[in-house]
C-alpha positions as CSV (number, residue, x, y, z in Angstrom):
1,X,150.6,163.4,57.1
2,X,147.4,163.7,59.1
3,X,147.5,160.5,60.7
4,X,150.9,161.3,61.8
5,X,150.2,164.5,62.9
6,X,147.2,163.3,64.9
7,X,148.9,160.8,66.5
8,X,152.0,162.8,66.9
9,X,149.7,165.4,69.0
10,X,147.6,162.5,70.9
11,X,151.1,161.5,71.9
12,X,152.1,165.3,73.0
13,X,148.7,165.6,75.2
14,X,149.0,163.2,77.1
15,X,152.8,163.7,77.8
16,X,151.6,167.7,79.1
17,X,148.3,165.2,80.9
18,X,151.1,163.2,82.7
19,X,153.5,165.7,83.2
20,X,151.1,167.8,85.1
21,X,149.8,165.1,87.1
22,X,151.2,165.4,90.9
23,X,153.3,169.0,90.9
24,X,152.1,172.4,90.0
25,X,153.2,174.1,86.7
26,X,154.5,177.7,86.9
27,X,151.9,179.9,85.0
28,X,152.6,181.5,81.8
29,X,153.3,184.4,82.8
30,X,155.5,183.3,85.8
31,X,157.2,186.3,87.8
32,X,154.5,188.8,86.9
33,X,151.2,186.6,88.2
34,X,149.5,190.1,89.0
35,X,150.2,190.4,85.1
36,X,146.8,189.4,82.5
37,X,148.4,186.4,80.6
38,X,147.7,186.5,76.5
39,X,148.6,183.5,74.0
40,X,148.5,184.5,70.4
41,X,148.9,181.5,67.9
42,X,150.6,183.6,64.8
43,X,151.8,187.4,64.5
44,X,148.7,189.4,63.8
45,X,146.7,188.8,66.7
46,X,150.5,189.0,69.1
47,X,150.9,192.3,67.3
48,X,147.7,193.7,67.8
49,X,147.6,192.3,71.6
50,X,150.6,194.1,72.8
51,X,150.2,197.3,70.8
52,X,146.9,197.1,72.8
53,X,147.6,196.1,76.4
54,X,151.5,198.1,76.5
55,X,152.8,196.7,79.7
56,X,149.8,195.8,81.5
57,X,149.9,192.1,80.2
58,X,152.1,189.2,79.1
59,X,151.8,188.6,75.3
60,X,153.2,185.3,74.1
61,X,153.1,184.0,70.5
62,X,153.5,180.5,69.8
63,X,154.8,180.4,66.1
64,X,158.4,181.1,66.0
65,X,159.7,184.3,63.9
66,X,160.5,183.0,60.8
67,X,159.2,179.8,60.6
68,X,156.3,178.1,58.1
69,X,153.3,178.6,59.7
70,X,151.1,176.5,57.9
71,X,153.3,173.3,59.6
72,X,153.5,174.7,62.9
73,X,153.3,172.1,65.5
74,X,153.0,173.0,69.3
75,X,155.2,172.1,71.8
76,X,154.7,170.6,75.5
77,X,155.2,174.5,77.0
78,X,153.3,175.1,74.4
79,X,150.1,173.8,75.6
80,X,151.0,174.7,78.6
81,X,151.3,178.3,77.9
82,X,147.4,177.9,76.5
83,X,146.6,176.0,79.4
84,X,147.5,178.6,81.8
85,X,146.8,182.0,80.3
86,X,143.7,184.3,80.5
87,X,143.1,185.0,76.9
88,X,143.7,182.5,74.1
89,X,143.7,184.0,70.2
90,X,143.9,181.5,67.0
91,X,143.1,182.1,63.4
92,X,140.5,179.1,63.3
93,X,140.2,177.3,59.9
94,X,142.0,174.2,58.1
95,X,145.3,174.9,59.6
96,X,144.0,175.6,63.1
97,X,142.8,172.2,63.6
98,X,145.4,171.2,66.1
99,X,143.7,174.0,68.3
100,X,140.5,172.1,69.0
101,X,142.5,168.7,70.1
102,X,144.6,171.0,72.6
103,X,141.7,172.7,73.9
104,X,139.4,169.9,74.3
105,X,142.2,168.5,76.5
106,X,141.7,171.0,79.0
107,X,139.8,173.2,81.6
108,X,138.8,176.5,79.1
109,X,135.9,177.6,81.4
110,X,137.9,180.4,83.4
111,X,139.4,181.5,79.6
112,X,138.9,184.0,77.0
113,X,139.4,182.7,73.5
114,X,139.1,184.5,70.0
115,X,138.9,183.2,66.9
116,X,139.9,185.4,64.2
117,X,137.6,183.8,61.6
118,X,134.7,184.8,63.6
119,X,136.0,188.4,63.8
120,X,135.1,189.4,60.0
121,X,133.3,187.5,57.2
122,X,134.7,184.0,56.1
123,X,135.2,184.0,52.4
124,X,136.0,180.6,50.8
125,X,139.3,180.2,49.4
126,X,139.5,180.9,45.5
127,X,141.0,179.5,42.1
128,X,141.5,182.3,39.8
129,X,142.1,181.6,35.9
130,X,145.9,179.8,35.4
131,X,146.3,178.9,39.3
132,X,147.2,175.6,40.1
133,X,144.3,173.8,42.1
134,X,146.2,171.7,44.9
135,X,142.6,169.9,45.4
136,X,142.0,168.7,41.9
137,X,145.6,167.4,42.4
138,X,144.6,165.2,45.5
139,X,141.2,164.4,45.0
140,X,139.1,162.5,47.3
141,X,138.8,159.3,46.9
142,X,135.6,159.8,45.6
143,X,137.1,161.1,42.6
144,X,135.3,164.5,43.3
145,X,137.5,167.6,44.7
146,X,137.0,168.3,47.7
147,X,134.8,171.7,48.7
148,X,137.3,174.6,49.1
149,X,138.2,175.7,52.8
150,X,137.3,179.3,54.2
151,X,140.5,181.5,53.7
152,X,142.0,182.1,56.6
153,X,143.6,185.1,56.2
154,X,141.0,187.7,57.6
155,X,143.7,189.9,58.8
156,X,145.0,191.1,55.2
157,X,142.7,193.5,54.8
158,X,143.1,196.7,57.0
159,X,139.2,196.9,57.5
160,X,139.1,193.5,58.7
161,X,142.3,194.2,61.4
162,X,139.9,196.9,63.0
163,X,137.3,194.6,63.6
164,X,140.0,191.9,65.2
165,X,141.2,194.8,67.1
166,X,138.3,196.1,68.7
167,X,137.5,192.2,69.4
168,X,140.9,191.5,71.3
169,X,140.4,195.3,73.0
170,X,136.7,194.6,74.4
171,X,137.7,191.2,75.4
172,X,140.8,192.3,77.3
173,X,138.6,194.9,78.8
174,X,136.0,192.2,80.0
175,X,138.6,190.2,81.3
176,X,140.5,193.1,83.0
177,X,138.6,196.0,84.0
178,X,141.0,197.6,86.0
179,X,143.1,198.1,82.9
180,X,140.2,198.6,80.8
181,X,141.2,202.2,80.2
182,X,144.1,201.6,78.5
183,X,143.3,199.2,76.6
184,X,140.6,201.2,75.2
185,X,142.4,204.7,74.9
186,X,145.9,202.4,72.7
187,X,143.0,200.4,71.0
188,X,141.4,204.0,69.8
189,X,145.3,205.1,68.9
190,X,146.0,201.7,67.2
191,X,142.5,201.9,65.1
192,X,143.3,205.3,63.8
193,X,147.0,204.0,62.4
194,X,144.8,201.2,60.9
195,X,142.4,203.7,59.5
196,X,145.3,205.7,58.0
197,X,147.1,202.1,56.4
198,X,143.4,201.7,54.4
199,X,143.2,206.0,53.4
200,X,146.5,205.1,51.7
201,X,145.8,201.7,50.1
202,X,142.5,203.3,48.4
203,X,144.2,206.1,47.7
204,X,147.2,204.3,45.4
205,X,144.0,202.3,44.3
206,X,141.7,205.3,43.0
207,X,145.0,206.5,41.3
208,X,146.2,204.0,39.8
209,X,146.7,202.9,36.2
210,X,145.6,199.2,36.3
211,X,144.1,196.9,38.8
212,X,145.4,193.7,38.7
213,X,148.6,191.7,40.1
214,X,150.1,189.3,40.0
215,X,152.2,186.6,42.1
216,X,155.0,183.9,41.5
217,X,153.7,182.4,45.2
218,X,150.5,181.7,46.7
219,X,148.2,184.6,47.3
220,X,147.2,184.5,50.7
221,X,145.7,188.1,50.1
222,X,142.2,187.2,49.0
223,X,140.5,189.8,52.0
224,X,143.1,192.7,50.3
225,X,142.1,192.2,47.1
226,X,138.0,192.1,47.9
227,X,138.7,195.3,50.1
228,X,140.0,197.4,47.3
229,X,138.6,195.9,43.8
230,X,141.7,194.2,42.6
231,X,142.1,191.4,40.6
232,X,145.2,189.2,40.5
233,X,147.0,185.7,39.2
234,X,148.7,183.8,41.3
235,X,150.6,180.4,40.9
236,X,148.5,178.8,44.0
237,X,145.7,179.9,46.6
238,X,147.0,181.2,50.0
239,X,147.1,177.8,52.3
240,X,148.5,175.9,49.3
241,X,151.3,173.8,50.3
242,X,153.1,173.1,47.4
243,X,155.8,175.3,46.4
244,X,156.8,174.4,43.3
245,X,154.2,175.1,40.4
246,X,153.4,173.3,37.2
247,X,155.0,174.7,33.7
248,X,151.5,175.5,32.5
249,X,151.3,178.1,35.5
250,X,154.3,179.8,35.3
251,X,153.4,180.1,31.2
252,X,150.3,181.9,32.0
253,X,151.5,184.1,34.6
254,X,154.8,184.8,32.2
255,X,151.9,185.4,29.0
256,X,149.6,187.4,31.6
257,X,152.1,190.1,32.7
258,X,153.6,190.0,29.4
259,X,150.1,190.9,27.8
260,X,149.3,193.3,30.4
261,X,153.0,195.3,30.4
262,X,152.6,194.2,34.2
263,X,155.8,196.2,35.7
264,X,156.1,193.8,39.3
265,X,155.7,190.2,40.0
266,X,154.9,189.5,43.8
267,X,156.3,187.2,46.5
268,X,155.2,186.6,49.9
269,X,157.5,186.8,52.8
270,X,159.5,183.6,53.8
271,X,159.4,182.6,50.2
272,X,162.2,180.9,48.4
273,X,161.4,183.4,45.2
274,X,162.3,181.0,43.1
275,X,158.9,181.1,41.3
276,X,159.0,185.3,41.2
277,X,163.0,185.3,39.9
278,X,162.0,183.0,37.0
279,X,159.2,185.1,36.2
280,X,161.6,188.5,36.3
281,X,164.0,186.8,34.4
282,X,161.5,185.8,31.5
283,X,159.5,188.6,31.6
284,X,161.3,191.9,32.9
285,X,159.1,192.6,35.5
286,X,161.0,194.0,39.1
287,X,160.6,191.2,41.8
288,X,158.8,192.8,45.1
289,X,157.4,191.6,48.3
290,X,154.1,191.6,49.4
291,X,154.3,190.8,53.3
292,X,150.8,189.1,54.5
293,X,152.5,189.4,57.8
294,X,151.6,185.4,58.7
295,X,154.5,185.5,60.3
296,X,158.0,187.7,60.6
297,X,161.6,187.5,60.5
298,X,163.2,186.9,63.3
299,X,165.5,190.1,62.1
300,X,162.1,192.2,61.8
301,X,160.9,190.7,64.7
302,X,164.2,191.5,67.3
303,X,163.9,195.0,65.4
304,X,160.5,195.8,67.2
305,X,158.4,195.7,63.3
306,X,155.0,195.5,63.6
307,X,151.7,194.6,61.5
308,X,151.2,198.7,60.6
309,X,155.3,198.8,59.9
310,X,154.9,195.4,57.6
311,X,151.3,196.7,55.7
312,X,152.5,200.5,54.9
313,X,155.7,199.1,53.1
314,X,152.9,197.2,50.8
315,X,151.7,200.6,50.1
316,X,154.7,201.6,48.1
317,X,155.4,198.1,46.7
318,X,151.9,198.5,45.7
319,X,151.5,201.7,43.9
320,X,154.9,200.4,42.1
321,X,152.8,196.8,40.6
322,X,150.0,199.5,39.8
323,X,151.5,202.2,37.9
């Protein structure tokens, strides 16, 4: 699939290269050029960005609502949307590869871009006892697994969505002082709510009755779980692209929650369930999401939900899987 992809997005370059060549392309934020211009790649950083700037910029995000993230490919307005805005956030890691052939295509000296892997600490990506290891699956040709990727899912963790926050909120500040103030004074508002989403996490936490849960899905919540002392099983790591798990993983999850009297078996959002329904029906346990908030429904999304709407429903799920 590389290859493809590579030569797939060679292919898409040059066709924004060409298409640029000889007439002027309409900003991104066309009809409101006095406006700052923000891309965001996925829905963290897009939610953060316009919770931030209100109406005093253009926030675009480039993954569709509802879609896969993880097989996102960018468009020709796509680039061009990158190409002309101010500020420019990605995630960074495996996944984010595709960033650094658009960028290198282009002019970046007069923009702003954030990586959210360089917000908070990288950790690398994790097999836990019973999870299915996608790399010892496709080994290198060498014969030897290949060396676990950073996780890329930095924004899981309450404590590490402050630190993107303040990031996108001093850049934005930087990049438009005359709007500096309120970006600063809804930055100071929106790190509060965040502050409040982490009080109540520790809180179910600290009074809870076990620590440990569990998911028929990958786990993209390894930041979560570090930030509050949790432990948890999970059919595959977070940026895992299979779907469909081997029997001797759905046997130890199955024998884990069965040992443990584990009341919840997790999904993620955008997930078929079928993993977590076969799990329930074996074992009892009540089927609940777990949103990582990678990306939203195009339902939540038209409805106005954001990342602190998304994170405080985990709360209850939460408290449920811990009681």
């Amino acid at each position: 699939m590389k290859p493809i992809l590579s030569i797939a997005l060679a292919a898409l370059l040059a066709a924004v290269m060409f298409t640029g060549c000889g007439e002027t392309t309409a900003p991104a934020n066309a009809g409101n050029s006095d406006k700052l211009s923000v891309v965001a790649t996925i829905f963290p950083p897009y939610d953060f960005t316009r919770q931030i700037t209100g109406n005093k910029a253009d926030v675009a995000m480039l993954l569709p609502p509802g879609s896969e993230s993880h097989s996102f490919e960018p468009t020709p307005q796509d680039v061009i949307k990158i190409k002309n805005c101010n500020v420019f956030i990605h995630v960074g890691g495996e996944y984010d590869k595709w960033v650094n052939k658009v960028l290198s295509s282009m002019d970046t000296s007069k923009m702003k871009i954030i990586t959210l892997m360089d917000c908070a600490e990288a950790v690398k990506e994790e097999i836990v006892e019973g999870m299915q290891d996608e790399e010892e699956a496709h080994a290198s040709v060498s014969g030897e697994p290949e060396e676990p990727e950073n996780d890329e899912h930095v924004w899981t963790s309450p404590r590490n969505a402050k630190l993107i926050v303040q990031r996108i909120s001093d850049t934005l500040c930087e990049v438009d002082a005359a709007n500096s103030h309120t970006y600063k004074r809804n930055a100071t508002a929106y790190l509060a709510g965040l502050d409040e989403l982490d009080a109540k996490f520790q809180a179910v936490v600290d009074n809870a009755a076990r620590k440990t849960i569990v998911f028929g899905d990958r786990f993209p919540f390894r930041y979560f779980a570090d930030a509050y002392g949790l432990d948890y099983f999970a059919a595959f790591p977070g940026c895992a692209t299979e779907t469909e798990a081997s029997a001797a993983t759905v046997k130890f999850l199955i024998d884990k929650i069965n040992a443990e009297k584990i009341p919840v078996v997790f999904h993620i959002e955008l997930s078929n369930e079928k993993m977590a329904n076969a799990i329930s029906e074996t074992t009892g346990a009540k089927v609940r999401l777990l949103h990582a908030c990678h990306n939203i429904s195009k339902a939540d999304f038209q409805a106005g939900k954001g990342y602190l709407d998304l994170m405080t429903s985990n709360v209850e799920a939460l408290k449920e899987a811990l009681d």
